[in-house]
C-alpha positions as CSV (number, residue, x, y, z in Angstrom):
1,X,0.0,0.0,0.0
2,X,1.6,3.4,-0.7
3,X,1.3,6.1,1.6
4,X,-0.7,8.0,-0.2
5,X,-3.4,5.3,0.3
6,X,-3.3,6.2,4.1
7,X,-4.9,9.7,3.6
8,X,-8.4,9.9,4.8
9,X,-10.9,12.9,4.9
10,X,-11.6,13.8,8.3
11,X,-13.9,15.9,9.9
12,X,-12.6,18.6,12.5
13,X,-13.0,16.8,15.9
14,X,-13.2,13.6,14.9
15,X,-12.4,10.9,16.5
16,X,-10.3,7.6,15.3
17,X,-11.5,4.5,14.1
18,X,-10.1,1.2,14.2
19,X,-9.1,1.2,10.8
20,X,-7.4,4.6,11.2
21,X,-5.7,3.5,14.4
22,X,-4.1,0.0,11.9
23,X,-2.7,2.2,9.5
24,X,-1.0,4.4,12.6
25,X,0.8,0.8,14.1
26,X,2.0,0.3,10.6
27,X,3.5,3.7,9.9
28,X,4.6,4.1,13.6
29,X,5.9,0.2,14.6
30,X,7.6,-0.7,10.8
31,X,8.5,2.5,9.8
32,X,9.1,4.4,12.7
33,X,7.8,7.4,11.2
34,X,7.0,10.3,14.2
35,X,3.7,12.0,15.6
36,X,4.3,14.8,13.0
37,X,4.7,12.7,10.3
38,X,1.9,10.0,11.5
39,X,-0.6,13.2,11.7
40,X,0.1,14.3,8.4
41,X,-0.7,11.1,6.8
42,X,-4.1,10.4,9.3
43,X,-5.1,14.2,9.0
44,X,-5.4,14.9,12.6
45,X,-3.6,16.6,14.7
46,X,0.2,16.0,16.1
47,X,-1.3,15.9,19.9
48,X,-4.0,13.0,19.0
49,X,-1.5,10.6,17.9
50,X,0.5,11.0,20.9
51,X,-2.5,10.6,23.3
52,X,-3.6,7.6,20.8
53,X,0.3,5.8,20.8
54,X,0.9,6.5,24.7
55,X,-2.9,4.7,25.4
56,X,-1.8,1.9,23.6
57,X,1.7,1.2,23.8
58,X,3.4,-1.8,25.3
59,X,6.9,-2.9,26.2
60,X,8.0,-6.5,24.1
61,X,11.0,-8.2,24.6
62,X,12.9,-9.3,21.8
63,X,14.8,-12.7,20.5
64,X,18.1,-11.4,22.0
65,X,16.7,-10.2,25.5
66,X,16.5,-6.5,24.6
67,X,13.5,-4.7,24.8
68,X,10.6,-2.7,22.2
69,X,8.1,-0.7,22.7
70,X,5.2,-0.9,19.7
71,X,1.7,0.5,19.6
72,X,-1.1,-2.0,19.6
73,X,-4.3,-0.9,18.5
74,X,-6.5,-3.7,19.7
75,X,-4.7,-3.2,23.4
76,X,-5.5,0.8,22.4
77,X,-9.4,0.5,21.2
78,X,-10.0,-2.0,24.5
79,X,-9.4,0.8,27.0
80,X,-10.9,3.3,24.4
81,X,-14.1,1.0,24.9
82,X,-13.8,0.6,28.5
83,X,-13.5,4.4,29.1
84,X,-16.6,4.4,27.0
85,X,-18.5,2.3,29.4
86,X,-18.0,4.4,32.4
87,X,-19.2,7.5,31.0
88,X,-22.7,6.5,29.8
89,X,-25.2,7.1,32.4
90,X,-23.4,8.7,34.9
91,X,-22.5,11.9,32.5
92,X,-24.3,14.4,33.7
93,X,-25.0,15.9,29.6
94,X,-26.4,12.3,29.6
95,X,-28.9,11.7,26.3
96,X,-29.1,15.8,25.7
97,X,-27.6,15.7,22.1
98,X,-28.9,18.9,21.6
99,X,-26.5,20.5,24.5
100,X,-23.7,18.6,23.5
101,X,-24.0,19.7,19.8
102,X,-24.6,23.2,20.4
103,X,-20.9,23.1,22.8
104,X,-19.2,21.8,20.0
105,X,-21.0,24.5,17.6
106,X,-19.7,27.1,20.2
107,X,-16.2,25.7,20.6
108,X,-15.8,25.9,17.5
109,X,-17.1,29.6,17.3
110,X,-14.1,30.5,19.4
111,X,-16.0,31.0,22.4
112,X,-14.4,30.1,25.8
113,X,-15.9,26.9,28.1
114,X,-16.4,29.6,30.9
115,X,-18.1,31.8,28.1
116,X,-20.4,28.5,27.1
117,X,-21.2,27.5,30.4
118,X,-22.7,31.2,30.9
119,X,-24.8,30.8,27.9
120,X,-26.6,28.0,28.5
121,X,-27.2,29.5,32.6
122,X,-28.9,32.3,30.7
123,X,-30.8,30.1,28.5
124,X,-34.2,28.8,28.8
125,X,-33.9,25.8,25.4
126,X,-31.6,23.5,27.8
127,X,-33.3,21.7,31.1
128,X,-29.5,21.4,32.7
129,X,-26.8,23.8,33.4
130,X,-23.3,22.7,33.0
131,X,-20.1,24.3,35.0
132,X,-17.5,25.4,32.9
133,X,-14.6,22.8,34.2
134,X,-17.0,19.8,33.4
135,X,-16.8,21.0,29.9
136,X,-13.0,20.7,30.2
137,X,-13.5,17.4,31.7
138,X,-16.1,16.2,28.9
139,X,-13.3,17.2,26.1
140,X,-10.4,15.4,27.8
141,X,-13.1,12.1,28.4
142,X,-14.0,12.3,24.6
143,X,-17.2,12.8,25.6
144,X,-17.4,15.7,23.2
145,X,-16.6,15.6,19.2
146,X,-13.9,18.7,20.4
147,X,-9.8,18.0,21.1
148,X,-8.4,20.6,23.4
149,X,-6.2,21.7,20.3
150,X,-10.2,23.2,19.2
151,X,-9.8,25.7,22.2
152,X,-9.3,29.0,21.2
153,X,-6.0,29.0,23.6
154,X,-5.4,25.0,22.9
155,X,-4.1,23.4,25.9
156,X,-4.4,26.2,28.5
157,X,-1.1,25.9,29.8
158,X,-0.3,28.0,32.8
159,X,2.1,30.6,32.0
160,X,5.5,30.8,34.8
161,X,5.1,34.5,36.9
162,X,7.2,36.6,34.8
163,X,9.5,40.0,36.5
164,X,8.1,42.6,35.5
165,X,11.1,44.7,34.3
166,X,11.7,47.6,31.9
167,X,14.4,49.2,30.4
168,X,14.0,53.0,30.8
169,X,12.8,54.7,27.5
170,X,15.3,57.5,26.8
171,X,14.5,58.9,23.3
172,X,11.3,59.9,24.1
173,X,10.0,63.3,24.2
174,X,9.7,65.1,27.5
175,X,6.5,63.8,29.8
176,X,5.9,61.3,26.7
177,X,6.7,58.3,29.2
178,X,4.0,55.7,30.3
179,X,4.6,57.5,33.8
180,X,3.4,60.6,32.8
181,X,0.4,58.8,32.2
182,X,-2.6,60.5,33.9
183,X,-3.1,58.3,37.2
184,X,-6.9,57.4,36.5
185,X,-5.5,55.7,33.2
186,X,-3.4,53.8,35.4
187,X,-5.9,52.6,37.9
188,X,-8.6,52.1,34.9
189,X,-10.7,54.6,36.6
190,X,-12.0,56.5,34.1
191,X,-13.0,55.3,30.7
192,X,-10.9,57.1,27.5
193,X,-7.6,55.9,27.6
194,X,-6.1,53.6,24.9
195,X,-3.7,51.3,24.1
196,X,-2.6,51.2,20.6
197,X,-0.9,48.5,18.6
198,X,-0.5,46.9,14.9
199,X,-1.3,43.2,14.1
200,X,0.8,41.7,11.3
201,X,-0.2,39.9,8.4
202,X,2.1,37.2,6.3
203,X,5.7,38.7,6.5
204,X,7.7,39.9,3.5
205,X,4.3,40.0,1.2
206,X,3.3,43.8,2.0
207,X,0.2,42.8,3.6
208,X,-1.9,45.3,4.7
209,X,-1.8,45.8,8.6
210,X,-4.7,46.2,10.9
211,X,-4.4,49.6,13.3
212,X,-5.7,48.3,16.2
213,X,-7.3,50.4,19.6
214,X,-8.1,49.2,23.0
215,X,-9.6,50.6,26.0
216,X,-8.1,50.5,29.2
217,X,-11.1,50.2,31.0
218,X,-14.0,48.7,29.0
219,X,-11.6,46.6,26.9
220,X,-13.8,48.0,23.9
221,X,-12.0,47.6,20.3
222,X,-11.7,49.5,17.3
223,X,-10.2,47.8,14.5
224,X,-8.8,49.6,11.1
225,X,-7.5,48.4,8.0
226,X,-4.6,50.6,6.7
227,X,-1.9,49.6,3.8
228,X,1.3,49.1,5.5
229,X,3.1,50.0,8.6
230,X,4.1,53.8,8.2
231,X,3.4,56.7,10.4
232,X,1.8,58.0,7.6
233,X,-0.7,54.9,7.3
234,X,-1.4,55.0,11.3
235,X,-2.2,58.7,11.3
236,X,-4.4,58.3,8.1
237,X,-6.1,55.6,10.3
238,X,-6.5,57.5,12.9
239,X,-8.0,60.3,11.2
240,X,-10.9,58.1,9.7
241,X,-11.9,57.5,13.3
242,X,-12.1,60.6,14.3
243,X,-14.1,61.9,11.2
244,X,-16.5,58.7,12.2
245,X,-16.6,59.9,15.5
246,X,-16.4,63.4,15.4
247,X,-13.9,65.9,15.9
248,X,-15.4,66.8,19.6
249,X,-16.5,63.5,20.3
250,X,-13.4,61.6,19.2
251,X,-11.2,64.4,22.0
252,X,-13.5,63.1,24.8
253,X,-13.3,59.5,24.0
254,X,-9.8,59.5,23.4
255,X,-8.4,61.1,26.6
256,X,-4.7,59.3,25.9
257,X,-3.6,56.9,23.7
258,X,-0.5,54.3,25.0
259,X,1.6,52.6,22.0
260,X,5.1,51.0,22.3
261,X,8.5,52.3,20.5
262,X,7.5,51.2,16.9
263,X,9.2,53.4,13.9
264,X,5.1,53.5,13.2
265,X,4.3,55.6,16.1
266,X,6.8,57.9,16.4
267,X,4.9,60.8,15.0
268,X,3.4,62.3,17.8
269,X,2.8,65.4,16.7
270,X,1.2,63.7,13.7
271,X,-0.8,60.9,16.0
272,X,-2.4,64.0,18.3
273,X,-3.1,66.4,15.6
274,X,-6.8,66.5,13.9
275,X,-7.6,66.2,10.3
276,X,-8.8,69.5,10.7
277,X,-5.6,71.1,11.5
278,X,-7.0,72.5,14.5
279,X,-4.6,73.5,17.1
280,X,-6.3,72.0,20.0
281,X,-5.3,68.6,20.3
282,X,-7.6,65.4,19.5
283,X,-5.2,63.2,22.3
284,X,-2.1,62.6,24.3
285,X,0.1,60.2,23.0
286,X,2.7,58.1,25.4
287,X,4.9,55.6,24.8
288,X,5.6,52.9,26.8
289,X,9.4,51.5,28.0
290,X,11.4,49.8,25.7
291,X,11.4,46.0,25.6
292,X,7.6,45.9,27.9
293,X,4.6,44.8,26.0
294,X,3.1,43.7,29.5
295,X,2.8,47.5,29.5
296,X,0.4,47.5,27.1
297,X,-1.1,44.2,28.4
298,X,-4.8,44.9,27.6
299,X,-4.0,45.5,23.5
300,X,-2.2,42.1,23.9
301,X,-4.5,40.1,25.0
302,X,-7.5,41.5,23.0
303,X,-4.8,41.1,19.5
304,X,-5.1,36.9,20.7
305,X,-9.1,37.1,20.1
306,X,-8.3,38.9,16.7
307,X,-6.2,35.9,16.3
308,X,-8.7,33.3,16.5
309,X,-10.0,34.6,13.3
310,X,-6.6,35.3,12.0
311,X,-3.8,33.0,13.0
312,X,0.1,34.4,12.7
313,X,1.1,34.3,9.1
314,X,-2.3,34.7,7.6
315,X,-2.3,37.1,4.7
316,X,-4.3,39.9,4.9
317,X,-4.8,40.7,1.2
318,X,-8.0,39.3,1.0
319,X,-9.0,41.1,3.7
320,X,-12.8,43.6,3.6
321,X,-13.8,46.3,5.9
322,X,-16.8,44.4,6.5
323,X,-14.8,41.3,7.7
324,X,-12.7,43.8,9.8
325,X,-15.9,44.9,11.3
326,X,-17.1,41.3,11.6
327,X,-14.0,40.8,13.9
328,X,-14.8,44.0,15.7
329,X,-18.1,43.2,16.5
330,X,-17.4,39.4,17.8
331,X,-14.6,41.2,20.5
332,X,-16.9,43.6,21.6
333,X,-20.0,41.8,22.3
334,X,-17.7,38.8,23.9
335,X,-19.3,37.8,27.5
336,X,-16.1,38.1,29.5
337,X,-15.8,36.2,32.6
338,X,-13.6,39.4,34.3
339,X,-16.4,41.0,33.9
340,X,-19.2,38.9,34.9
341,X,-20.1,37.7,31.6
342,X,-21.5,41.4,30.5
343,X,-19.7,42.9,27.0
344,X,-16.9,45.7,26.5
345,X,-20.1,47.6,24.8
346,X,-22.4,47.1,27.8
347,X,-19.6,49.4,29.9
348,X,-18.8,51.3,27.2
349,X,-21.8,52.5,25.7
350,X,-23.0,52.7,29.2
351,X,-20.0,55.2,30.5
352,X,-19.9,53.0,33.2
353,X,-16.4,51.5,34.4
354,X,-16.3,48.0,35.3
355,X,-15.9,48.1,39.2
């Protein structure tokens, strides 16, 4: 059989079949090809032939007293079957299909298993409510049709404490410096001050970039599209959102505006300016310390939801407006656990801080 015979079409979630799980003790036992290589030829991903080989690997001695270790997929499918047994009727999701479709439906949507679990609180079409960590649990079980790699942050490993340390910014302008900041941007007391950032398309293939804004406070999101990564594109950016929201409305929304040491945002005359020339101001630019994007931590996490939609090394050539605002809309009307499950527009359009 030649490998291309091995190459199956598989849906997203799905799990492996005895047939499938054959073809992986012949690629991995007689030609000791890896899990990389395996999950190219299944179609599935790297981490599911690990799991799959670990479950059903054994230790064989050999002719000359040595030992082996070779996957056996009848010693594999066994416990697979016996795992089955135990989670029939005591699963709490039991026989309701209809929940357990509409978690995989939501997974898949990028939403969180704390975001999920909300949903279906708030919702009167389901007669159970399910916690959050048993939806973790029903993933790693195989309860669900869903790997963890389907998670919109995959394995949810936890991150080791990091030292928050800066290098001093030097070649900024006088009182430009994040600690010149006003002290309610600091303590997200007051709603109005941004963080400013550019997400990056495929390199070396002048992709457009997108311009993106986040509030300190609200976490709301405004996304733009702009050409490239010049100060001219970012102030041109700019400038469209203020004419959407108005030259006096645009200086009370955007008290301050927080961006690292980019080449792209070192304009600051040109980033505070308005369109209109006027000499009044439209914002306060500062820049935060060299080397300390944890400075800036609220546009970094909000650019890994944009990243659901648009993993690194995506192109952004084909690229709308209207999928832009798509994006946009999906971040802002996100339920958000820090905030009780209510959206960055609830607060925002609200005026209300999040307490």
């Amino acid at each position: 059989m030649c490998q291309s015979n091995y190459n199956t079409d598989r849906q997203k979630g799905e799990h492996l079949n005895l047939e499938e799980k054959y073809i992986i003790a012949h690629l991995y036992n007689k030609q000791d090809k890896n899990y990389s290589e395996i999950a190219r030829e299944i179609k599935c991903h790297r981490t599911t032939i690990s799991r799959e080989i670990k479950r059903g690997l054994v230790k064989l001695k050999n002719s000359d007293w040595t030992y082996r270790k070779e996957y056996v997929p009848g010693l594999s499918q066994k416990i697979y079957d016996l795992n089955a047994t135990s989670k029939g009727p005591k699963l709490k999701i039991g026989k309701h299909t209809k929940l357990a479709k509409y978690i995989e439906e939501k997974i898949k949507g990028n939403y969180s298993p704390e975001v999920i679990s909300n949903k279906i609180d708030e919702s009167d079409q389901f007669e159970i409510n399910i916690h959050w960590k048993t939806i973790y649990n029903y993933i790693d079980k195989g309860v669900l049709l869903v790997d963890r790699e389907d998670l919109v942050y995959g394995e949810y490993k936890k991150k080791k404490a990091r030292k928050k340390e800066s290098r001093l910014t030097t070649k900024q302008k006088k009182d430009r410096t994040i600690r010149d900041r006003p002290k309610a941007c600091d303590k997200r007391s007051e709603i109005g001050h941004w963080e400013m950032d550019l997400v990056e398309g495929k390199k070396g293939k002048k992709d457009p970039f997108l311009l993106v804004l986040s509030e300190r406070a609200t976490r709301k999101e405004i996304i733009e599209l702009i050409p490239d990564k010049t100060k001219g594109s970012v102030i041109k950016g700019l400038d469209r959102i203020e004419r959407r929201f108005g030259v006096v409305n645009f200086r009370k929304t955007f008290k301050t505006i927080t961006t690292d040491n980019g080449s792209e945002f070192k304009d600051y005359k040109g980033i505070e300016r308005s369109f209109t020339k006027s000499t009044i101001a439209r914002t306060k630019q500062y820049y935060c310390d060299a080397y300390s994007s944890w400075q800036r931590g609220s546009n970094e996490n909000i650019n890994k939801m944009i990243r659901r939609f648009l993993p690194k090394g995506t192109s952004f050539k084909w690229l709308t407006k209207r999928v832009v605002k798509e994006i946009q809309g999906f971040i802002n009307t996100y339920p958000r656990k820090m905030f009780n499950f209510k959206t960055a527009n609830y607060y925002f359009e609200n005026q209300v801080c999040p307490t």
